[in-house]
Every structure is written in C-alpha cells, then in structure tokens.
N, C-alpha and C positions, 0 to 999 in steps of 0.2 A: 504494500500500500504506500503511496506515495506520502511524503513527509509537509505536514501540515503545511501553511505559508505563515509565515509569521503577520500577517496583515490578514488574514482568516480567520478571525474568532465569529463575524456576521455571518460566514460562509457554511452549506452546506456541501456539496460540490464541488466537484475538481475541474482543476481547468483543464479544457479541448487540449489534447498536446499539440495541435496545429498553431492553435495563437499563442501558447506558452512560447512555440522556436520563434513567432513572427512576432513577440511585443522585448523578448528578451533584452537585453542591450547589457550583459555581462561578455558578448562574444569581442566589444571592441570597448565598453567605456572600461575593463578592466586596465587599460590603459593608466587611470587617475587613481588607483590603486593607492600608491608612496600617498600621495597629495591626499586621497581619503584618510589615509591612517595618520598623517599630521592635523589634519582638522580632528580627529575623534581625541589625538593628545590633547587640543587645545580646549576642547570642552569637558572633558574627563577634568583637567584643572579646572576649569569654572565651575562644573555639576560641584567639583570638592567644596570649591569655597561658598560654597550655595547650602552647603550641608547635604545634600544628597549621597556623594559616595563618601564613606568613612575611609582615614588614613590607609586601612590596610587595603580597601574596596581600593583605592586608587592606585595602590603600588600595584595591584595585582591586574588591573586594566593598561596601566601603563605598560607593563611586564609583557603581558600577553600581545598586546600590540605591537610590542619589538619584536615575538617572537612568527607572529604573523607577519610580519616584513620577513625577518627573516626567512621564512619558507616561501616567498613571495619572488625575492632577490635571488635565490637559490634555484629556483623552479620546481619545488617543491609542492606549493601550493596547490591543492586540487579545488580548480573551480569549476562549480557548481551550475547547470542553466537550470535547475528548479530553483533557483536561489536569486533569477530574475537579473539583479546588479550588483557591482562592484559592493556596494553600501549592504547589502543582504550577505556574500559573504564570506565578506571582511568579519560582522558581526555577530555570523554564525560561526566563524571557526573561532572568533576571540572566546564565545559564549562555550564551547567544545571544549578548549583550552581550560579556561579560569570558573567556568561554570556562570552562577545568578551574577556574577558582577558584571559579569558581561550584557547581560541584562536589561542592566541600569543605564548603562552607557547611553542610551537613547533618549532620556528624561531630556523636557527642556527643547528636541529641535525633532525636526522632521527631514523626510529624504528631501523635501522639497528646499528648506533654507542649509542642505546639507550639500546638496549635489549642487548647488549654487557654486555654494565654497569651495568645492573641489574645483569647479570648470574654472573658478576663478583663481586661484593657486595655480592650476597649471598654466593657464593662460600664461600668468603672471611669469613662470619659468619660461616657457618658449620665448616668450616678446624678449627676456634678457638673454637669452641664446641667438635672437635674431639681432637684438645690439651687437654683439662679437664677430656674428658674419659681416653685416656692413664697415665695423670695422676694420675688416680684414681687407674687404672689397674698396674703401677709399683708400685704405695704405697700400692696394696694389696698386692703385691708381694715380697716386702721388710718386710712387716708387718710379715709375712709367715717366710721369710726365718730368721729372726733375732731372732725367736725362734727354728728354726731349724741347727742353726750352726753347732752342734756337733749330731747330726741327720745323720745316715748313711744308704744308698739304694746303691744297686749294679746301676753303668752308665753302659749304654749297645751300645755296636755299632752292628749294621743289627738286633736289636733286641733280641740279646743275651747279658748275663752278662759278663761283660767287665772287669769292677775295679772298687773299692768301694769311693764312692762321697761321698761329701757331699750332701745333700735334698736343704741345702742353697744353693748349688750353683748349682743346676739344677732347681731349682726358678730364679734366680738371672740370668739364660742365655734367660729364656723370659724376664727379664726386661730389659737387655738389649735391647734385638729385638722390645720393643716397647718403647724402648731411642731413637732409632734409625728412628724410627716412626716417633716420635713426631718432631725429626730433620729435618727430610723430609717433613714434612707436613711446619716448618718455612722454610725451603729453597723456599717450593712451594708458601708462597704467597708473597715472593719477587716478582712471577712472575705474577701472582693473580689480586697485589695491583697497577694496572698499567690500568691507564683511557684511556678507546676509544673515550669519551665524544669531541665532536667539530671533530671528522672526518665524520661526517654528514653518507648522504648515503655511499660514497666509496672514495673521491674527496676532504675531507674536505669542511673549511665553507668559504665562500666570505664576512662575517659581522665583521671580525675582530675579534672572539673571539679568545682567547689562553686559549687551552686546559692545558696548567699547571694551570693555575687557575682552570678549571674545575677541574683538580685534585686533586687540592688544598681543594677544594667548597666539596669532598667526601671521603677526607682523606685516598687519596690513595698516592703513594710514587713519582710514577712519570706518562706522559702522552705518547703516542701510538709516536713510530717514523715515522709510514708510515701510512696513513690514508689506504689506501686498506688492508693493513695485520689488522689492528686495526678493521674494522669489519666482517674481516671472520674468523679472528686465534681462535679456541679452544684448543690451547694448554694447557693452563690454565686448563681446564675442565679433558684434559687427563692427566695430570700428578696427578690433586685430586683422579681421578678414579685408575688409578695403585696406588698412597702411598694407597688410601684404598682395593685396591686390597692384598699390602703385609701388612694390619694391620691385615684385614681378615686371611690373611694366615698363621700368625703368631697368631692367636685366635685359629683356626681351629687343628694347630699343639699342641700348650696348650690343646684343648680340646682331643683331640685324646688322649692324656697321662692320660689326669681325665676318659675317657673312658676305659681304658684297666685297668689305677691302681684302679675303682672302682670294677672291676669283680673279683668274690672272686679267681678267677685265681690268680691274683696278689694279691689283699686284702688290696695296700697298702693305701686308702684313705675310708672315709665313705663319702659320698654323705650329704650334709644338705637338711634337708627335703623339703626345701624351693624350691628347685631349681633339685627337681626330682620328677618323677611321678612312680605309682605302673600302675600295668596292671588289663585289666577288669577279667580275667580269672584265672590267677595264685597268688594267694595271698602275694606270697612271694618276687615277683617283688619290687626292690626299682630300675627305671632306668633312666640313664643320658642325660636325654630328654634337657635337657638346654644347655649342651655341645654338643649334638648331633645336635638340629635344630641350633648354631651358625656353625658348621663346613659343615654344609647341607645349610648353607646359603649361603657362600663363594662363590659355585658356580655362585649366580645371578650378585655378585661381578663384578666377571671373567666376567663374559659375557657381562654388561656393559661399561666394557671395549673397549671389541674386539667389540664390536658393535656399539660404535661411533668411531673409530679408521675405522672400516670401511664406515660409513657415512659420513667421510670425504677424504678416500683415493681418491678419485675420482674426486674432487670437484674445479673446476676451480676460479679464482679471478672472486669476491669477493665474497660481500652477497649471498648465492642459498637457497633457502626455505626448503632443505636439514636439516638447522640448526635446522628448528624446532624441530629438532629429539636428541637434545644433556641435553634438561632438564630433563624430564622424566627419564631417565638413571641415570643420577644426582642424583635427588631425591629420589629414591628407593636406590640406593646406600646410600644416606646419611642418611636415617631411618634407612639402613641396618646394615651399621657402628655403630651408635650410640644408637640402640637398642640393639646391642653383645655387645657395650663395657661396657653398663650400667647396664646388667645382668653378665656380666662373671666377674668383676672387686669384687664385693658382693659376687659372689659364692666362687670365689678362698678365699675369706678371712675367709670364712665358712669352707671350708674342713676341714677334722677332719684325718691327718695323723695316720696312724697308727704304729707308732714308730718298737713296735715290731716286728710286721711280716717284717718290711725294715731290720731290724736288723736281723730277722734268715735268710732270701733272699741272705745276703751279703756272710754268711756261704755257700751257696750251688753254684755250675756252679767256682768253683778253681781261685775267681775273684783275689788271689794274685797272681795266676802264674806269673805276671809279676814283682812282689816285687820278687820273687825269682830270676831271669833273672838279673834283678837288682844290688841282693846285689853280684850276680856272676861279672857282669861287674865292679861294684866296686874294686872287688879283682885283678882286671887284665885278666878275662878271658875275649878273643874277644864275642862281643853284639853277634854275631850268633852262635858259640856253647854253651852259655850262655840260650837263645832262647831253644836249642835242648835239653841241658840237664833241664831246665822247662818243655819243652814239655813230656820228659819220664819220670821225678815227676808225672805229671799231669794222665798222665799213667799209671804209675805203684798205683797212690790213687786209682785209679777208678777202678783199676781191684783189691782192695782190698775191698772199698767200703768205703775206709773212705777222711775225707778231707787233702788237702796236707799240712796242720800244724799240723794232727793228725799222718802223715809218722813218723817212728820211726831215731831218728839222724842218724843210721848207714844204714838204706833203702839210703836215702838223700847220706851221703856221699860214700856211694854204684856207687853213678851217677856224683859225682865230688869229689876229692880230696881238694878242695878250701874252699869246707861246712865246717862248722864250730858250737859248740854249739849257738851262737848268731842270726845263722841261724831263730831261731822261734821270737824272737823279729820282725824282718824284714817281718816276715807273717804275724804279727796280723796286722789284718784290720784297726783298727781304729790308727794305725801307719802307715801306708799305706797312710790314708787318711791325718794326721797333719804333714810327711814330705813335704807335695807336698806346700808348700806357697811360691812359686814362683811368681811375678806377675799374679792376673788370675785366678791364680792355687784354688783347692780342699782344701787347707788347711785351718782351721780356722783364722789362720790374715790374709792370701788372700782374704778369703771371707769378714771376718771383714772391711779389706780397701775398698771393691765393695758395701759395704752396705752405708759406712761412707761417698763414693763417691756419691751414688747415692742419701743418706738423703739430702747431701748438694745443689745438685742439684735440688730437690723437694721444697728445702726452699725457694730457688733462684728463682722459677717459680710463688710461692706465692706472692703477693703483700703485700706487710707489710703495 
C-alpha cells in the first residue's frame, strides 16, 4: 500500500499514478536541494527562539540536516517521486533520521513561502556565478584590446565600411555591454535578496515569528512587505531571465562578428583550434561552431523568458501550482548563461587578429570621405556642401579607380577652392583614427582612458 502523503489527512484516496508522474516536480527542482536544506537551518533557529523546538529538538534537526546533505553531496540520497518535491523529501528523510523533530520543523511556514526561498537563494547563487563569467569575459576583452590600441579595421554602419576605428575600441564597446550586464544583474539581487520566509501559506504566521530575523537567519537584505505578494511574486525570476536574456544577446552579437570576421571574406580573425570544428566532407573547413551554437543558443534564452512571463500573466493571488513551471526555465537558462560565458570568455582571448588584412580593408570602401567633409567644414565651408563636395571626390576616385588620397591635388581642388596641399594629411587613416580622442572617442588616449577605467574597475570586483 502506498505511503500516506503527508498533506492527506482530508484524503481518502490515492492519487491516479498518471498525475502523480505529471504534477511531480522532484525529477528537476531537486536541483535546490543545498539551498532547501539552508533555508530549513535558518528556520529551525527561528522555530528555536520562538520556543517551538527545545535545545536538544534543535541540535538534533540541525544534525540530521547535515546528514541529509551529506547523502545528498555523496549520491546517496534516494529520492523519492511519491514524495512529490524536493521540500517532501528533504523532510521525510530528516523525519526517518531524527524521528518527531523532524516533524516540527515545518511549524510556522508552508511549501509555499518555502519554495519561495529556495528559488530565491538559488537564484541568488547563479546571478553571482554569472558576475564571474562576465568578469572573465570583459578581462578577455580588455586583455585583446590593450594590444590592439593602434590596430586599425574599417567600423561599419548597415554593414558597410564607414571610418576607420580602432580594433581596441570595437572590443572595448562589448565590454562595455557586458559592464552593463554585470550592473544589472547587482541591481537585480537587491531585489533577489528579499525573504518570503514566515508568510507561511498566503496569510502569514500566528506563532510570532519575525520574518526579519528569518532574513537575517539567510543572509538576505531584507523581508517580504505583504505576505500574499511574498508567495506568489516571481518577479525576481523575470528580471534574472531578461538580464540573461541581454547577456545572451550581447554574446550572440560578439559572436556574429567572430563569424563573419572569421570567413576569408573578411579574413580578419583566425579561429583557435580549440574552439572550432572542420567538416566531415571538405577538408579544408576550419568553422565557428562555438560562436555559432552560443548565438543558436540565445534563442532558448528568449523563450524562457516569454514563457514564464506568460505562466504568470494570468494568475490570480496567491500561491497556483502554475509556479511549478518557473524553475525548469531557470535552470536551463542558467546552464545556458554560464556554459556561453565560460566558453566564449577563453575563445575571444585566443583569437588571433589579423592585423594586416584590417589594415588593407581600411584602404578600400573611401572610409575617409568623411575626414575630407571634415577638414572642408573646418575651413568654413557649410557641413552640407562640405558632405556634396566629399560625395563627388568619392566619385570622381571611383570612376578613376583609385582611392580618394590617391586623387591628384588639382582633381581635389577641381571640386572646392578651400582644398588645400594639407588636404592629404587629413586623409591618412591612421590620423583619422588619433584625432578623434574625444571622451569615448577612436583615438588612442580615449581608448587608453576606457581601458584604464575598466582595469580599475576589474581590481575593484577582486577581493584583495
């Protein structure tokens, strides 16, 4: 005969073993397992000081819950699908172990402001394991660009060559975007670090606990203001899933770049072998299978997203069995995150620039037309006939066939009177690129300050 449920004392009846396999959710949220068994330390001390469990009752829950980790860590633990969830048993083996103390342990909260705290503990751990990968991923990116300062590649906007960059500073505009990350993710567990503990089912508790201590008891920052929001709110959950939605998306756009600059169309990077595969058929295949399955990843990202966002649109106060559905999402996300950021962090530090070929690229597509433009409005000519007389330089190189700092001085001032010998100074690219140090800006001590800013920053995150 099958073994009571502990939530069966109204029941006559055993449940369908059909919906028992389809409502379970011990086959993946044992997952939060560790994080269950720290929330039950941290109430097992409240329940004490509440007078509930007596000294020995408490050593003896404590005890038993170490020892339940332990078979847990070990692979020992046999879990149970009559036993529903992690929270069932955790509870039942403590209960096997130490007996009625076990028991007790439950006074005071429910699975509902229980399995809160769990989701939000863990949370709370992956979002600081996703701090480390980004980490890892701007000091690959710094590492990159600080040999690359005086490194020049044509920037392109709609995917045409635009003006010539620096390499540092089209590294340096992902590091940014995963600074930006990382901010977001500490914004997010301000909101993270916030205990449901002692709102019991939906109503809070009648035994006099104060849930600041609970908070206190799990080293979260502060405790739930409204007990019914405190065990149905997943907001927490949603904003982890969107910041990794745009760390995703901002890897995705990184890779897309190591994609195009690795085809010899462009030429501008070499692939490390580590981190590319050849094909079965064509020998000559080297492809960017690592950057490819993280921006192929993205998607499941996204879609995690939108699919707890919709398994809560609908969902009235409070607790609904809905929630089951908001871990699993979680999880695959957060293997997803930090399987890209622990492979793409290592690749980028491998790439192997190809200096030169960036270097004749800058020469082709007239990327100074706009230093020309330039030194014209300098002179006093309005920025838009300035614009038209560039545009018919640009013109008149191309229907000769050469580049517009190969135009001969009197072609040039052919199309303005303003032209001037100094006129080719003002072309050469890599002048182009060292006026622009503007804050921000392409030029090398612009760049130099974005690097200097961002080392200092990396130090700062370091623990001395």
């Amino acid at each position: 005969m099958a073994e009571k449920k502990m939530w069966g004392g109204r029941f006559e009846g055993s449940v369908d073993p059909v919906f028992e396999e389809f409502s379970q959710s011990v086959s993946f949220d044992r997952e939060l397992a560790l994080v269950d068994i720290a929330g039950s330390r941290a109430h097992a001390r409240v329940i004490h000081r509440a007078g509930i469990l007596s000294v020995e009752e408490l050593a003896a829950v404590l005890g038993g819950l170490d020892a339940v980790e332990r078979e847990i860590r070990e692979g020992e633990f046999v879990w149970r699908q009559d036993m529903e969830d992690v929270h069932m048993n955790v509870e039942h083996r403590l209960t096997e172990l130490i007996g009625d103390a076990g028991k007790k342990l439950h006074t005071g909260r429910s699975r509902n402001d229980q399995v809160a705290l769990d989701f939000r503990l863990y949370t709370a751990e992956r979002l600081e394991a996703w701090h480390k990968g980004l980490k890892d991923m701007i000091a690959a990116l710094a590492e990159q660009a600080e040999k690359h300062v005086d490194t020049m590649l044509p920037g392109c906007t709609h995917l045409q060559p635009a003006q010539p960059v620096s390499l540092a500073q089209h590294l340096l505009a992902y590091a940014w975007m995963f600074r930006r990350d990382f901010d977001r993710i500490s914004d997010c567990l301000e909101r993270v670090r916030v205990s449901p503990l002692g709102a019991a089912a939906l109503a809070g508790n009648t035994l006099g606990l104060d849930p600041a201590e609970s908070a206190r008891e799990v080293g979260f920052i502060r405790s739930f203001a409204n007990s019914m929001d405190a065990v149905s709110d997943r907001d927490f959950a949603l904003e982890a899933l969107f910041t990794a939605s745009l760390v995703m998306m901002h890897l995705s756009r990184l890779c897309e770049e190591v994609i195009l600059w690795a085809s010899p169309r462009f030429g501008f990077v070499g692939l490390p072998d580590a981190y590319a595969t050849g094909s079965s058929i064509m020998p000559q295949k080297k492809n960017p299978d690592a950057a490819e399955l993280i921006r192929g990843k993205t998607g499941r990202v996204y879609g995690a997203l939108v699919g707890l966002l919709t398994v809560l649109k609908g969902l009235p106060l409070t607790y609904n069995r809905d929630l089951q559905e908001d871990k699993e999402p979680f999880f695959d996300t957060d293997r997803t995150v930090s399987a890209s950021l622990a492979v793409a962090a290592p690749m980028v530090a491998m790439l192997d620039f190809r200096t030169e070929r960036m270097s004749r690229a800058v020469g082709e597509g007239f990327l100074n037309a706009t230093e020309l433009a330039d030194y014209l409005a300098a002179r006093g000519v309005p920025f838009r006939e300035a614009h038209e007389v560039s545009g018919k330089a640009v013109a008149l190189a191309e229907s000769r066939g050469v580049r517009l700092e190969e135009l001969e001085l009197s072609q040039l001032q052919g199309l303005s009177p303003h032209i001037e010998a100094d006129v080719f100074t003002a072309l050469d690219y890599a002048t182009a690129v060292a006026r622009r140090n503007a804050p921000g800006g392409t030029g090398p001590e612009a760049v130099r300050a974005q690097l200097d800013e961002l080392c200092r920053w990396l130090k700062a995150q370091t623990p001395s």
